[in-house]
N, C-alpha and C positions, 0 to 999 in steps of 0.2 A: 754725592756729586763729585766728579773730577776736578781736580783744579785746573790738573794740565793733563791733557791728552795729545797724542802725538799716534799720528798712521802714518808711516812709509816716509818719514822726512829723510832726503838725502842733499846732499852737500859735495861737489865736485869743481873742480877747478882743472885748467889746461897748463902742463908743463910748458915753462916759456919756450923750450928748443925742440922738444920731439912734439908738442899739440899733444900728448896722452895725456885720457884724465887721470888727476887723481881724486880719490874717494876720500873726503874729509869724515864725511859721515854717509851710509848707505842703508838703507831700509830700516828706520830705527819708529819700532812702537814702543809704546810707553804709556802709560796712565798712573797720575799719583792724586792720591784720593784727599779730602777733605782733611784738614787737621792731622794730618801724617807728617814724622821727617823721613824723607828720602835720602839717600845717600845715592849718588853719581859715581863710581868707581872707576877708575883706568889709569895705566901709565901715562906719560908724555904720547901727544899726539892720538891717543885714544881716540878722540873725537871730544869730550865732556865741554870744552870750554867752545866751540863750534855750534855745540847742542843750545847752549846756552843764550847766544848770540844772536841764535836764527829765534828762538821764542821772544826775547827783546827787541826783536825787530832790526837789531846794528848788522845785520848778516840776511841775503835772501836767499832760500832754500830751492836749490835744482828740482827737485820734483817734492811732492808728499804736502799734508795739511798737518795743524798743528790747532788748539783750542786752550785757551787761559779762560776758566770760568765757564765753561759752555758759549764761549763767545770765540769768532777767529781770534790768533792772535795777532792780528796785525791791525784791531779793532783800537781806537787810541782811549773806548773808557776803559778796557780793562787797566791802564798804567799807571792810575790812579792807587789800584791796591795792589802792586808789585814793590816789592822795595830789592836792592841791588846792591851786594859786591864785588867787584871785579878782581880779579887774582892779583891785579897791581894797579890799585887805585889810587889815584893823582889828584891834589886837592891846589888849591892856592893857598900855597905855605908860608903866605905871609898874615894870613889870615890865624886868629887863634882858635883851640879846640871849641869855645863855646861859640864864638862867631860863625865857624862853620857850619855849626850844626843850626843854628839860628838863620841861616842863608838859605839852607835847604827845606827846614823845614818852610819859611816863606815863599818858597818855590812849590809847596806844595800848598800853598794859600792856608795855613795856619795861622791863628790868631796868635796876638802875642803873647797872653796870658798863660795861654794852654800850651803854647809852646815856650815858654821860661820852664814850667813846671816840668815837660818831659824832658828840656833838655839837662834839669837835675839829675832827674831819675837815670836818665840815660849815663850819664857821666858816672853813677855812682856805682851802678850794674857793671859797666862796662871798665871798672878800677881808673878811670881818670880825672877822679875829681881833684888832685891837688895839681893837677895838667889842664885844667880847663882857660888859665888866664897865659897860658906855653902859646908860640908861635909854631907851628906847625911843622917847620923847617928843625925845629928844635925834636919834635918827636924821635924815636928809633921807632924799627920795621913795626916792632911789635906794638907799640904804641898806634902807629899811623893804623895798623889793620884794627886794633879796639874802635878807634874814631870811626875807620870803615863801617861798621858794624851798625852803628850808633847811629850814623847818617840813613844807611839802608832800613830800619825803623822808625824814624823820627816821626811817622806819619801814619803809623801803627798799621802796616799792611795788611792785608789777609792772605800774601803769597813773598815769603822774604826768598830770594834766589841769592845763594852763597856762593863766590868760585873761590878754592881752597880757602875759609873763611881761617883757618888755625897754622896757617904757614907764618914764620916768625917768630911766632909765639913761646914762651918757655913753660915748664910745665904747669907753675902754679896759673899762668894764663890762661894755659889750655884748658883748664879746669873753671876758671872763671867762667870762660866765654862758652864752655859746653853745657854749664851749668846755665847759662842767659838763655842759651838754647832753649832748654827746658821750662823756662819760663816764659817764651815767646808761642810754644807748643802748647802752653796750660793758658796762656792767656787767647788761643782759640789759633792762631796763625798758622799755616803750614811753611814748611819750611824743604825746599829743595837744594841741597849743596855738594859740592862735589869735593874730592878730599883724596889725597896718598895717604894720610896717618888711617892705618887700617882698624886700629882699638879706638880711637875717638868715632869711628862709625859705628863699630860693634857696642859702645855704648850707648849713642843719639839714636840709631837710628831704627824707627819700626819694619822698614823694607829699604833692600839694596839695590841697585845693576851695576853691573859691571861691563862696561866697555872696550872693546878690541878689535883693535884697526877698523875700528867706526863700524863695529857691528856690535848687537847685542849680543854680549856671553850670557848673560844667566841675569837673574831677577827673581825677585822673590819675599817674605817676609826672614825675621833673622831668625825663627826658629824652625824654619823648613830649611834655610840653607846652611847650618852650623847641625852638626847633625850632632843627637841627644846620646848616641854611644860616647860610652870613656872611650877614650884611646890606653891612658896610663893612670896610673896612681901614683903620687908623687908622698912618700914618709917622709918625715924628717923625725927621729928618735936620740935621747939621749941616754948616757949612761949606759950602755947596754955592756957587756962584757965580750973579750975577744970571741969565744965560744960563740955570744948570741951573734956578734956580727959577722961572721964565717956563716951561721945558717943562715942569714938573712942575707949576705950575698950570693947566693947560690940559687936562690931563687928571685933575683933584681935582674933585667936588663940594663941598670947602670945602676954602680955604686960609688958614692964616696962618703971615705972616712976624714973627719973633720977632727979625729981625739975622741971629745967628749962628746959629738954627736956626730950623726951620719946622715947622709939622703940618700933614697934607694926608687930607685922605679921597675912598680908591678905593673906590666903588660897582663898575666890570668888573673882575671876579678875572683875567681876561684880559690887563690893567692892569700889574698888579702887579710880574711880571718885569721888561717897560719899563721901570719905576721904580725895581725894582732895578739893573740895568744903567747906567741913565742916572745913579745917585748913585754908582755905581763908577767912570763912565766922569770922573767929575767931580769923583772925588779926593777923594769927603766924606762924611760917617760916618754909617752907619745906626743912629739911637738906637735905636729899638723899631722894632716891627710887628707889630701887636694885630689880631687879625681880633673884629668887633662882631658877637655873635649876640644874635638874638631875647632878653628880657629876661623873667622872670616880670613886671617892674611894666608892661612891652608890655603883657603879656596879660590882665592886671587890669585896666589903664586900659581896652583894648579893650570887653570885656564892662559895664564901669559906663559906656561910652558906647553899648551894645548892637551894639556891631560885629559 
């Protein structure tokens, strides 16, 4: 089953001085399947946060149909099992992190038993539990977006809708809340969110799109769009002697000597043994060798340069 399906939704608006439209979003299909993470990709203005908007109903769509659940979406049971963050979400900051989440989840007629217990778990997931008794006004960005998070599950959705859910955040966060992901994935929810960090998608996600100037660039699962050729081979070797490293530069499209080790990139896979051989034959230690494949952020940059 779909969660979300989407035929020909578009989004237009009239310039206040000339009446021309412009195209917020125009002809955009889409279908994101049961227990999948999707990733939403695009610059500013893309469309991605517009997309978003018109499925929650805060936005209404110039032409085109849209379905949450096999149901319209502008049906009000499916908003029951949607849960939501918004790219800059606004809380009553005098409220503290456990109150808030005890607000909302009572808005979604949670008992209280059941909701003390998720709002632990919640807190502990999401690294705020020694923040839970904080005023809110007290949080930083990256704080405020954990609580985000937090609030958007309280009620254990079966469709979480993220807009840039990892903005703020610093790395060990990123890592936190990519890892919540993953948990929200296995605990059966699907999860649609939109994101610039191009490596937290190519980790989370099982299928991407990428949006441009409100049209569909490309979509697809991550191992049809990252294509499975090396590009390069990345050595890193120590010890080698001037001799070895003079061979071994001669056959790198980039080298550097570091002293006592080196890093060298083999573009011919053909290459590669030779250079195994030759740091054997040389009495010197192979640190890594990482073969470089195509990148989702390749494939992003490509299409926002229209390659």
């Amino acid at each position: 089953m779909d969660v979300i399906r989407i035929e020909g939704l578009s989004k237009y608006y009239r310039h206040q001085l000339t009446g021309r439209k412009i195209h917020a979003l125009e002809g955009l299909n889409l279908n994101v399947g049961q227990g999948e993470t999707f990733g939403f990709l695009g610059p500013n203005g893309a469309g991605k946060t517009t997309t978003i908007k018109l499925l929650l109903g805060l936005l209404f769509p110039s032409s085109g149909k849209a379905w949450l659940f096999d149901k319209p979406y502008t049906d009000i049971r499916v908003k029951q099992d949607i849960g939501f963050l918004p790219e800059n979400p606004y809380f009553y900051d005098y409220l503290k992190g456990e109150e808030i989440l005890y607000f909302i989840g009572k808005l979604y007629g949670m008992n209280s038993v059941d909701l003390k217990k998720r709002i632990d778990y919640l807190l502990e997931n999401v690294g705020l539990s020694q923040a839970r008794h904080l005023p809110l006004h007290k949080y930083s960005k990256g704080m405020l977006q954990r609580i985000g998070l937090a609030q958007a599950v309280i009620h254990k959705p079966k469709l979480v809708i993220l807009d840039e859910p990892l903005t703020g955040l610093d790395p060990i966060g990123r890592k936190e809340i990519r890892d919540f992901i993953f948990t929200l994935k296995d605990e059966g929810s699907t999860i649609f969110f939109s994101t610039h960090i191009l490596s937290d998608a190519e980790m989370i996600c099982d299928r991407v799109a990428i949006l441009m100037k409100g049209k569909l660039a490309k979509t697809g699962k991550m191992t049809e769009l990252l294509s499975p050729k090396v590009k390069t081979y990345e050595i890193v070797a120590a010890n080698l002697t001037e001799e070895g490293k003079r061979a071994l530069k001669q056959v790198s499209t980039r080298f550097v000597d570091e002293g006592t080790q080196v890093a060298a990139s083999i573009e011919d896979e053909s290459k590669v043994q030779t250079v195994m051989e030759l740091i054997q034959k040389d009495k010197a230690r192979l640190i890594s060798l990482i073969p470089q494949r195509e990148s989702l952020e390749e494939i992003f940059i490509q299409e926002v340069k229209g390659k």
